[in-house]
N, C-alpha and C positions, 0 to 999 in steps of 0.2 A: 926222724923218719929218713930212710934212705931214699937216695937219687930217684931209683926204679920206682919206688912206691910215689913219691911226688908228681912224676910224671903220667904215673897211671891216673893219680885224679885227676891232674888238668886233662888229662883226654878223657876222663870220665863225664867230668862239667861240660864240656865243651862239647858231646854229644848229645847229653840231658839237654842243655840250651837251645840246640838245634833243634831236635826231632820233638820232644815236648810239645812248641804252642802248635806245629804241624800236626799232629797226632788227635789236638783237640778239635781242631778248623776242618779235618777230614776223618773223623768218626762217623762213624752209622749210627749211632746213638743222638745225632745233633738235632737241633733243636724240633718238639713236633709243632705241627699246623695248628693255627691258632684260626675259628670258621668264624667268619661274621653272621648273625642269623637276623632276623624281622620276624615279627607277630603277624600272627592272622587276626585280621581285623573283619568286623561288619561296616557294612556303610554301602555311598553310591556309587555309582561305575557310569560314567559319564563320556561315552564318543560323541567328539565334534571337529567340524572340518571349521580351518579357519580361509578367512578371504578377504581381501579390500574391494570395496567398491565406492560408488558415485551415489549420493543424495539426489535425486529429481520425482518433481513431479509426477502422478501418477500420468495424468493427460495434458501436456499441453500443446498448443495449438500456434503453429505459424501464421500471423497475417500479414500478408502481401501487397502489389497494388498490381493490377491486371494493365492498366495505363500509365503511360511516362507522362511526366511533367512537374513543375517545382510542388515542392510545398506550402500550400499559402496558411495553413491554419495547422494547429495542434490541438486537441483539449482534453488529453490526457495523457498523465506523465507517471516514473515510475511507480511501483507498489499501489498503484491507483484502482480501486474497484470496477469493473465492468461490467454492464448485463449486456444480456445480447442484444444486438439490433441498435446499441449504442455505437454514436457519432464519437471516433475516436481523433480524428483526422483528416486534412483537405486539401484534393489536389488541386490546381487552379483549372477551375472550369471553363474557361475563355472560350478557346478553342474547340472545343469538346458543343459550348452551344451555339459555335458557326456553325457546327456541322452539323446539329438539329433544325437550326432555322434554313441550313440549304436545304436539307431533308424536306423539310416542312415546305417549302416553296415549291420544290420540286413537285411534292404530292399535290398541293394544288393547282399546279398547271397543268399535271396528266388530268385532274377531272374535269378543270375545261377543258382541255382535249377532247376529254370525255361527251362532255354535254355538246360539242361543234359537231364532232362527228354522230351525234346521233340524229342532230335536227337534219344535216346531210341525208342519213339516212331512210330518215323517212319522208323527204323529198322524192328519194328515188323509188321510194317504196311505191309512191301517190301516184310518179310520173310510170313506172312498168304497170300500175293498174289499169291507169287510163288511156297505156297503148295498146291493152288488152282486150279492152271494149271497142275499141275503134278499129283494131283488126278484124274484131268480132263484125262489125261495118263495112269490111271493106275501104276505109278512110287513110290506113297506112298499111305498110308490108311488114313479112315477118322480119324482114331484119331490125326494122327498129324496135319492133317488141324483142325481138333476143340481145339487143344493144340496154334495151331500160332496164333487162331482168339482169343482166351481168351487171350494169353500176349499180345494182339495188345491190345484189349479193357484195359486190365490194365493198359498199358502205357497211354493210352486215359487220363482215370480217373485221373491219376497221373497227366499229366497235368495240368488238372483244379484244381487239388491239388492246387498246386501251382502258378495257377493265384489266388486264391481263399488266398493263403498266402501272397502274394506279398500286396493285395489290404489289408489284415489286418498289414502290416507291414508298407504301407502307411497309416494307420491312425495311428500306433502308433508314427511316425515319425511326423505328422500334430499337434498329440497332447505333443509329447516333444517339437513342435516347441511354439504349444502356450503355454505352461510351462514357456518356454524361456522368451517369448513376455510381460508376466506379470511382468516378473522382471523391468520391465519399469514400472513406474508410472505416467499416462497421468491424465493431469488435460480432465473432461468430457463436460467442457464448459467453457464459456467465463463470468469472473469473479475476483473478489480477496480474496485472500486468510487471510481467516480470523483468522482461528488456523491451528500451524503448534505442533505435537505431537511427530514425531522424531527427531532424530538428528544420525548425521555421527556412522555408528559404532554397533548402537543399534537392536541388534535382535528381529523382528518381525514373530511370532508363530500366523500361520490362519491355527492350526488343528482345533478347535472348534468352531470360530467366529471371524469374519474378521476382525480386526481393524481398528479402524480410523486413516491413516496418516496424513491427510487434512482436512479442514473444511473452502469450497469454495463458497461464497455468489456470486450468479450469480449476482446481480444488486446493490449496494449499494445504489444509487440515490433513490432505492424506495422501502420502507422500513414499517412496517408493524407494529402495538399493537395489541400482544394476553394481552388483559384482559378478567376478573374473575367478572362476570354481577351476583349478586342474584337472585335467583331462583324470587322472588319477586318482582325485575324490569324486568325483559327478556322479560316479554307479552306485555312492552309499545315499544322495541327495534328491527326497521326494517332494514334493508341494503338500503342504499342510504341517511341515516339520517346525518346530520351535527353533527362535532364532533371537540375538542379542547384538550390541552392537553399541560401540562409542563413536564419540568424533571429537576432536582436537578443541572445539569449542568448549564442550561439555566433560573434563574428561574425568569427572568424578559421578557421570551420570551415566547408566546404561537404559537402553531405549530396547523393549521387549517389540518384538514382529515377528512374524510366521515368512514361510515361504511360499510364495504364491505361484509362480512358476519357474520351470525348468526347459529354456528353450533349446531348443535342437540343434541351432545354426553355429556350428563350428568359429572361434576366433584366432585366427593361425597368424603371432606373430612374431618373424625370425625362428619357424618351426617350432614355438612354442602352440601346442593348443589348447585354448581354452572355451569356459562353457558360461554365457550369461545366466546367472541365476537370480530370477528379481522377489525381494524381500520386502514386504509391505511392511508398514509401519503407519499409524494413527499418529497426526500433530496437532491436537487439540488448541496446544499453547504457541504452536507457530516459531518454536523453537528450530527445527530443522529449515534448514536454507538451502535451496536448489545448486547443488555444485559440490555441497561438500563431501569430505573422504571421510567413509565410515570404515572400520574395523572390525569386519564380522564374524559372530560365531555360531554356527548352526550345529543345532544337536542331532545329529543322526542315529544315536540310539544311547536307551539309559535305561539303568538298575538301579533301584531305590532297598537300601537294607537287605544285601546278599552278601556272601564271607565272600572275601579279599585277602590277596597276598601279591607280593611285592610283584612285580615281572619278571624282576631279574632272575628270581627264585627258579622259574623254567629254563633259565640262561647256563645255571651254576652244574657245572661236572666235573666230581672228583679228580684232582691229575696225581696227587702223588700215592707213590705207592703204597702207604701204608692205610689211607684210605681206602684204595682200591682193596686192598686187604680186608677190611672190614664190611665188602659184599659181598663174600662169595657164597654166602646163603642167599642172594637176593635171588630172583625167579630168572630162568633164561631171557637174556635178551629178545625179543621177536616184533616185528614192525607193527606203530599203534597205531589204532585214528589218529585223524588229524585232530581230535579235539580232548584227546589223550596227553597227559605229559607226566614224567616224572619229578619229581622233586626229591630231597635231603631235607632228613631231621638231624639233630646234633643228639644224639641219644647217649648224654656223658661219654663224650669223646669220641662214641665212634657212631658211621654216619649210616644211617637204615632210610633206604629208598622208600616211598610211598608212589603211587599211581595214584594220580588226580584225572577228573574232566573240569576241562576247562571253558568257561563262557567266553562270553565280551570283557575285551579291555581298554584302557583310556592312555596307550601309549605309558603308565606307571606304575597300574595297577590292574590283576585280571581278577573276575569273577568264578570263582569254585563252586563247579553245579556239581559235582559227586566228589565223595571220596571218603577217607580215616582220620581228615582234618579238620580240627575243630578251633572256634574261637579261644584265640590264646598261647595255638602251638606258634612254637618258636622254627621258621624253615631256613637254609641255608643259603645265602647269595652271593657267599663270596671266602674266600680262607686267605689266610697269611701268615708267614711263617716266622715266629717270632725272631728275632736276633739274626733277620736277613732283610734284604733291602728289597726283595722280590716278590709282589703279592699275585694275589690271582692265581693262585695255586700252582706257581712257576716252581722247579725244583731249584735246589742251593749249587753250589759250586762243588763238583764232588773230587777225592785225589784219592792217590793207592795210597795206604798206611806206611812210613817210615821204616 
């Protein structure tokens, strides 16, 4: 082979090597779209908000002590059963019945008072009688009859003084008595006692604010979750909604309750706002404990046995172009309901829109209240392009041909 011709194929080769793997890496022939699809399924459609709250009592009840002084007695302690009008506790009465027997002394000295100023008075009653008739006589002048009839009326007045002090010494007596009467500490209903805050000995001060000695749940059996709903689920959240819920004690046991109410009262904390929602629940077995953190899940709305299809499915639009290619028989585009969406079927390779309506969904899955979709069609959620590293219907790396 000559010179010239040797050199033409190393530049022959050496072109081939070059523009070759180029030519394959930037073809319009490369690889097509490969769709991911899911089935249309039956089944339920289940919306619920989730929330944490607080295990407590439905009712319980603070008891205080309206009077200062130690403790001298106790006689019931925690988880302790109570009815009402039961002696739970006692404060020392000492003091409390000086000041009934001052009371009491007092009252009986305003009634002698009472009985002195009446025989008084009907001394003078006797004596302006009989200065009456002796006027009538001639035997004394008017001054002394207007002298007997002024002490009579004074002694009168005095009198009522002193019915008028007797009845003020009766009430201070009524209220040393209920002075007294506080030093007892009565449970206010029928319950157990859930926190007990004294003990034997310990002085209790209600000049400023009454303390709590007790803390007495009327019902334990039936028990109650304040949780903390987002300002952002509250509008989907009615009373009488089914609701579930664990707690760290139990946490292979779910505890079935309803929602009892939905209160009004704003909870704004660091501009977060939220909404108490309280969740009844029935404790038969005494398993739930005042304080603990439940887990909740309230259903706010459910489909039992309606066609389903993935969500994403309403997510998924064709980007490359040879898909696009494959709609241009589909119907003009023009703005839907909102409860209108399109979907992709894979229709051996190439991809034909359907219009759906669409129900409630669970955040995974939506419900199909009309359409041309049936149990079992296969819809599109997603494509990838094979023998490329870019899914989600991103296009490849494209170059001008060599």
């Amino acid at each position: 082979m000559s010179i010239l011709g040797k050199r033409f194929w190393r530049i022959f080769l050496l072109v081939l090597i070059v523009a070759l793997p180029l030519y394959y890496f930037t073809r319009d022939g490369s690889s097509a779209p490969r769709y991911v699809t899911a089935p249309v399924t039956r089944g339920a459609i289940v919306r619920s908000v989730i929330a944490t709250g607080t295990v407590n009592p439905v009712t319980t009840v603070q008891v205080g002590s309206y009077v200062s002084g130690p403790i001298s007695a106790i006689y019931a302690d925690f988880n302790a059963p109570v009815k009402a009008g039961q002696l739970i506790a006692k404060i020392d009465p000492r003091q409390f019945q000086v000041k009934v027997d001052e009371s009491a002394a007092a009252l009986a000295n305003a009634k002698a008072l009472l009985g002195k100023d009446q025989a008084d008075m009907a001394y003078k009653q006797i004596t302006y009688v009989r200065n009456q008739r002796l006027f009538a006589a001639d035997a004394v002048s008017n001054d002394t009859v207007d002298s007997a009839r002024s002490a009579y009326l004074q002694a009168r007045a005095q009198v009522g003084v002193d019915r008028a002090n007797i009845q003020q010494q009766q009430a201070n007596l009524r209220d040393a008595q209920v002075q007294l009467n506080y030093t007892n500490i009565i449970s206010p209903v029928d319950g157990t006692i859930v926190s007990r805050n004294v003990d034997v000995g310990q002085t209790v001060a209600s000049s400023f604010q009454t303390p709590t000695l007790f803390l007495i749940a009327k019902d334990l059996t039936k028990m109650q979750v304040d949780t903390n709903v987002s300002e952002s689920d509250i509008g989907d959240i009615r009373s009488g909604q089914t609701a579930a819920f664990t707690v760290d004690a139990f946490p292979g046991r779910e505890f079935k309750a309803v929602v009892g109410q939905v209160r009004q009262a704003p909870i704004t904390v660091q501009n977060v706002v939220t909404y108490d929602v309280v969740v009844e629940v029935a404790n038969p077995e005494l398993l739930l404990k005042p304080g603990m953190t439940a887990n909740v899940t309230v259903v706010t709305a459910a489909r039992d046995n309606v066609l389903r299809m993935p969500l994403q499915a309403l997510r998924f639009s064709p980007k490359d172009h040879r898909a696009a290619a494959t709609t241009s028989d589909a119907p003009p585009t023009h703005r839907q309901p909102s409860d209108q969406a399109r979907v992709w079927v894979d229709d051996g390779g190439t991809l034909k829109p359907m219009t759906v309506t669409r129900g409630l969904d669970d955040g995974n899955n939506v419900e199909l209240v009309s359409g041309d979709l049936k149990d079992g069609d296969l819809v599109v959620t997603d494509q990838v392009r094979t023998g490329s590293a870019d899914a989600g219907g991103s296009s490849p790396l494209r170059m001008s041909r060599f």
